[in-house]
Every structure is written in C-alpha cells, then in structure tokens.
C-alpha positions in Angstrom: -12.3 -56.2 -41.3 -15.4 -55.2 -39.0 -17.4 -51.9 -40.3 -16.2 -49.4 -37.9 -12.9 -50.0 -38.7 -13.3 -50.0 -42.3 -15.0 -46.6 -41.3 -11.9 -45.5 -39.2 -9.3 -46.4 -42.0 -11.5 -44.3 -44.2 -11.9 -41.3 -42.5 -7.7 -40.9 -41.5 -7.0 -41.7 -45.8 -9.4 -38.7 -46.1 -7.9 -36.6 -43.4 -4.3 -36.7 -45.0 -5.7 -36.2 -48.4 -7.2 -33.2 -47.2 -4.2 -32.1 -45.1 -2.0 -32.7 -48.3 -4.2 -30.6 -50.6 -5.2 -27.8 -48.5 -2.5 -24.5 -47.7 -4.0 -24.7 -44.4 -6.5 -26.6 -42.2 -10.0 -25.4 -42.1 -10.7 -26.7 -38.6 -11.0 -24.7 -36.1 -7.9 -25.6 -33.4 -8.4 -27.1 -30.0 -6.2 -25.3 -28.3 -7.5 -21.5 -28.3 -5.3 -18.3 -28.1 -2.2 -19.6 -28.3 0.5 -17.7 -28.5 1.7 -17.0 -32.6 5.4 -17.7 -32.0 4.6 -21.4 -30.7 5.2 -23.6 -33.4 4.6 -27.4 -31.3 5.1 -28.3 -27.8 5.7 -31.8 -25.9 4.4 -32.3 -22.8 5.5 -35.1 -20.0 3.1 -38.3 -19.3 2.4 -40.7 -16.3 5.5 -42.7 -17.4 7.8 -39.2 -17.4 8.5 -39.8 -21.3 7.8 -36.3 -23.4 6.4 -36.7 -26.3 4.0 -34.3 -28.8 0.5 -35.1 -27.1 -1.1 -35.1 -30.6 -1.6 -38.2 -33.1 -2.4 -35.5 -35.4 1.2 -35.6 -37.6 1.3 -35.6 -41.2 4.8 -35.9 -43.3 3.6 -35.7 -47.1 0.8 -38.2 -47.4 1.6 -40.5 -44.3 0.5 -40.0 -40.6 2.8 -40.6 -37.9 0.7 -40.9 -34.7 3.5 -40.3 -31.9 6.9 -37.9 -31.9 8.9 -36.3 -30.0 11.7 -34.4 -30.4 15.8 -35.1 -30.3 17.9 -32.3 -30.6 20.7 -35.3 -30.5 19.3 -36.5 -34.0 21.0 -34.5 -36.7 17.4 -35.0 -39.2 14.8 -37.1 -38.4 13.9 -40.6 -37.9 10.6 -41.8 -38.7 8.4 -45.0 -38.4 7.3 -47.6 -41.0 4.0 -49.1 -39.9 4.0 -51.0 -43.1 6.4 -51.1 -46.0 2.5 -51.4 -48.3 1.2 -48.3 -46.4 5.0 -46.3 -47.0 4.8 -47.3 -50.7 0.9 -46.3 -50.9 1.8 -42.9 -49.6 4.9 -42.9 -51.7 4.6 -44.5 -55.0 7.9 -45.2 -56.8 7.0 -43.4 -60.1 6.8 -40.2 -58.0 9.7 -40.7 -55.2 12.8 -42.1 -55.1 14.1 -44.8 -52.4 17.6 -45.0 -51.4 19.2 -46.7 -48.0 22.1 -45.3 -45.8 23.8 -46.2 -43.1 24.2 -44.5 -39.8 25.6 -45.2 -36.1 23.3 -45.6 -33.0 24.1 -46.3 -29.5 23.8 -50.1 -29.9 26.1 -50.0 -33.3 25.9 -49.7 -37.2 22.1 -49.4 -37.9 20.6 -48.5 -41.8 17.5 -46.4 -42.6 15.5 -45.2 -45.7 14.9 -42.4 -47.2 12.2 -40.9 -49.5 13.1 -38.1 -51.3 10.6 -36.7 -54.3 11.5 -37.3 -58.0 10.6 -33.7 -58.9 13.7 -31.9 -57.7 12.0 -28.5 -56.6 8.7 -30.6 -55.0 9.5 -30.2 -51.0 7.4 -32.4 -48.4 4.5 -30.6 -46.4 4.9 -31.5 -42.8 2.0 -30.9 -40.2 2.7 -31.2 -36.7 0.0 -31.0 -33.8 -2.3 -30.2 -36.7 -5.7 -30.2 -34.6 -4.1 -29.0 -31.5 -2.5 -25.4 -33.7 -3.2 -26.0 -37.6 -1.2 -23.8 -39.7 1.4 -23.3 -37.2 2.7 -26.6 -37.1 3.4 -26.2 -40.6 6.8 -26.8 -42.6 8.5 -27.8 -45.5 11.5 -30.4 -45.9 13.2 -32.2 -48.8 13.3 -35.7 -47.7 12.3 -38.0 -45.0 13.8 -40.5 -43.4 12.6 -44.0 -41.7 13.7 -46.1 -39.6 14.6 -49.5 -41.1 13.4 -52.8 -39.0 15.0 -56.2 -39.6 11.6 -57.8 -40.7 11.5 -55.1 -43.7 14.6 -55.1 -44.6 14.5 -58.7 -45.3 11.5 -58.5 -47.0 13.0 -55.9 -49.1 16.0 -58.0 -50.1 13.2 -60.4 -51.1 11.4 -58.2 -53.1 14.1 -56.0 -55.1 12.1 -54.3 -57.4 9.4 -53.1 -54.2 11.1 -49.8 -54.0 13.1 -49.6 -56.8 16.9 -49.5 -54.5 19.8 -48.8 -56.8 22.6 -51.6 -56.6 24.5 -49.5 -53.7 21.2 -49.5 -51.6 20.9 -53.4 -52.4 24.3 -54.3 -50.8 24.2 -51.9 -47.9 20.5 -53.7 -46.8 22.5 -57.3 -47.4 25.5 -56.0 -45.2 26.5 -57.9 -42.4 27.5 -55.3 -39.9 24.5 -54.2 -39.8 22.9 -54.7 -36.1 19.5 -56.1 -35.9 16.5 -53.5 -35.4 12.9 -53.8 -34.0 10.4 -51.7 -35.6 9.7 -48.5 -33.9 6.7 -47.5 -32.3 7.1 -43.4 -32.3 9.0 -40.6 -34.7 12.0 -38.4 -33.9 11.8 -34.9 -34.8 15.7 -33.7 -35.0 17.7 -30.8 -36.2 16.5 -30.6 -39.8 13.2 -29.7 -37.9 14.2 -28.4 -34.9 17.6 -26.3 -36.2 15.4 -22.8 -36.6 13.6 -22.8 -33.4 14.4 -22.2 -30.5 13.2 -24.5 -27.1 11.7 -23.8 -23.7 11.9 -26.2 -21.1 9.2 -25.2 -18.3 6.8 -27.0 -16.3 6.9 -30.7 -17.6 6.4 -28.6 -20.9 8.9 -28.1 -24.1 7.5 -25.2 -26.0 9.3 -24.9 -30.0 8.6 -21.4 -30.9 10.2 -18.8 -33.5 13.0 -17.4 -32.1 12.0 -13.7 -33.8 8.6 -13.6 -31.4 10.6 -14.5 -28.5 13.6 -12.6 -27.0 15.7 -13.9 -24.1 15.9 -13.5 -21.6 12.1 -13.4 -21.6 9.3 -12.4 -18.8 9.4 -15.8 -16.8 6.0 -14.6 -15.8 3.9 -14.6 -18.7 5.9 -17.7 -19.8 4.3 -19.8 -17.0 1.1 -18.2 -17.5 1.5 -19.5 -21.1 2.8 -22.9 -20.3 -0.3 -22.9 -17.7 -3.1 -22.2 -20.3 -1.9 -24.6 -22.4 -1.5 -27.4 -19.9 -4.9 -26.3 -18.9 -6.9 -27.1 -22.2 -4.6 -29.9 -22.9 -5.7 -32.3 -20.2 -9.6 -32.4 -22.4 -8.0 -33.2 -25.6 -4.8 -35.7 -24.8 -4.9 -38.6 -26.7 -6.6 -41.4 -24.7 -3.5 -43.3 -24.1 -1.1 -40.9 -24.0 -0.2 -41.9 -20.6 0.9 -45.7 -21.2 3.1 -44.2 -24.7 6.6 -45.6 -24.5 10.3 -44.2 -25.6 11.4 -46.2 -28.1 14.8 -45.6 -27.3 14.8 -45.4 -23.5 12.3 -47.5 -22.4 10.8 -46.8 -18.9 11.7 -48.3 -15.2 8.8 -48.4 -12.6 10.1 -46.2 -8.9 
C-alpha cells in the first residue's frame, strides 16, 4: 500500500474514533446558518438519483460513505465493505451477530444484524456530520447490513467469524435464498426516518423535526431555505457525487 493511502486509511480510523468518543463534533459545519429543525437533507445528482451528498456517515464505529433514504424500508439496510472491516468496528466480545431473513423485490434475500452485548449500550449514528454536526445526530439499538453472496459463503466457511447461533447458520446455508451482489450505498428507513417529517422541494428532500415545523408552512421562506442550502452545497459535494448509482434502481441514459 503506497504512503498517501496509508495516510488516508489513517486519518478516516481517526475521524470515527473521534466521532465515537466525542458528544459532539468540534468542527465547525460547512454549511452555515442552517435552519435548527433540519436534521439531513438529500439532494438530486446529474444521474437524477437522490442521495445524502455527504460521505461523512458514521453508524457506531463504521463509516458508510453514501445513503439515502427509503421511507419503503421498515429499518435500515446498510453496506459491508469488508466482513474484516465490520468485525474490526464490531468485535464479537462486545456485539452480538445474528442473520434474518427478509423479502425484496427480486425474492427471499437474508441480512445481518449487529446489535451491542450490553443491553442498555445504544449505537451513535452521525449523518451529514461535516455538512450539520450535532444535528445529524441519533441513537438506535441495532444495525442492519445487507448480506452479499460472496460473504455469506465465506461465512459458512468460517463459522466461528461472527460467532452465528445454529438458527443463523442454517438460515445463511438456506436454499431459497436469492443470490445478492454487494451493495454500494446505505438505506436510511423508518427506524430513522419514523420521527421526522419530509420536504420534497426543489430537487431537495429536507428531514427536519416536525415540532420546528408546522404545516402548512410559508412556501416562501421554504424555498429561500432550500435555496441557501443548494447554494453552499454545490462548493462542498463530494467530487463524484454526480456519477453515484442506486443500488436498487440503477439508471437509464434519455
């Protein structure tokens, strides 16, 4: 591995260590004066998919560079770059592994979830954390990860990786189970979304708390809102947020 990547590799580790350990981040955000009540926003790109134009997303100690939200997902569906990074940011003797099953569109699909051992501990999630710090911030119970067929055999392989209980063992080796590709991007989904409540305006989805917003609202000062924050966006998008894909629904050229 070349120097600067090392480097790179070094810095993000250190990033979600502080992000874990810290009530709140000490860096200033990038987007200024935004509104209190705006929890995290997603913004259309060049290829009309909307996703949360940060790669700045923490869940516990793991980073999850691209989401978006689906108010169709009943919790949350995220992805595993690496079963050796999910372990390294969840180590056995502190959480516990278990597999269920679940239906998709294209049939009977499986995921994982991480839950801690400690039954009071609670996961610290950090969405958009350099574009709105602390008010990205929130707690859940467990996370849950999309399964790929390349882990899950490996998984079978290696038993004692994640410590499964025998029930989490024979729903991994089930047959009915339809083949999955790893996924490239997170789903936020009602365990996240349930409390807020969403604005669609603009090629903008704003997630804000419903008690500093009242609807109707001033359609005005919405759009002069949604127009600020477009505004400062377009200096701090990620580099290739423009070419990001939808997982899910995939992208036809006019």
């Amino acid at each position: 591995m070349k120097r600067s990547a090392i480097e790179a590799e070094l810095t993000e580790k250190q990033e979600i260590v502080q992000r874990q350990t810290a009530g709140s981040s000490d860096a200033k955000p990038l987007l200024e004066n935004a509104p209190a009540g705006v929890k995290f926003f997603s913004l259309m790109n060049a290829k009309r998919n909307v996703f949360i134009p940060s790669t700045k997303n923490f869940f516990g100690g793991l980073k999850v560079s691209k989401l978006k939200c689906d108010s169709g997902c009943n919790s949350m569906l995220l992805p595993i770059s690496s079963l050796a990074e999910l372990v390294d940011a969840f180590p056995t003797n502190t959480y516990r592994y278990s597999v269920t099953r679940g239906n998709a569109t294209a049939g009977r699909t499986i995921s994982l979830r991480v839950s801690p051992r400690q039954a009071s501990a609670l996961f610290t999630i950090r969405i958009a954390d350099d574009l709105l710090n602390a008010q990205g911030i929130q707690k859940q119970s467990k996370l849950r990860f999309a399964l790929c067929d390349e882990d899950k055999r490996h998984i079978l392989q290696n038993p004692n990786l994640l410590q499964l209980t025998a029930d989490s063992i024979q729903i991994l080796g089930s047959t009915d189970i339809c083949m999955q590709t790893r996924r490239s991007h997170g789903l936020l989904g009602q365990s996240v979304l349930a409390n807020l409540a969403s604005i669609k305006f603009l090629g903008c989805e704003l997630y804000v708390d419903p008690f500093y917003y009242k609807f109707p609202g001033n359609f005005e000062e919405l759009e002069q809102t949604v127009g600020r924050i477009k505004a400062q966006l377009d200096q701090h998008l990620p580099d290739d947020f423009d070419d990001w894909e939808d997982d899910d629904y995939g992208y036809e050229d006019d």
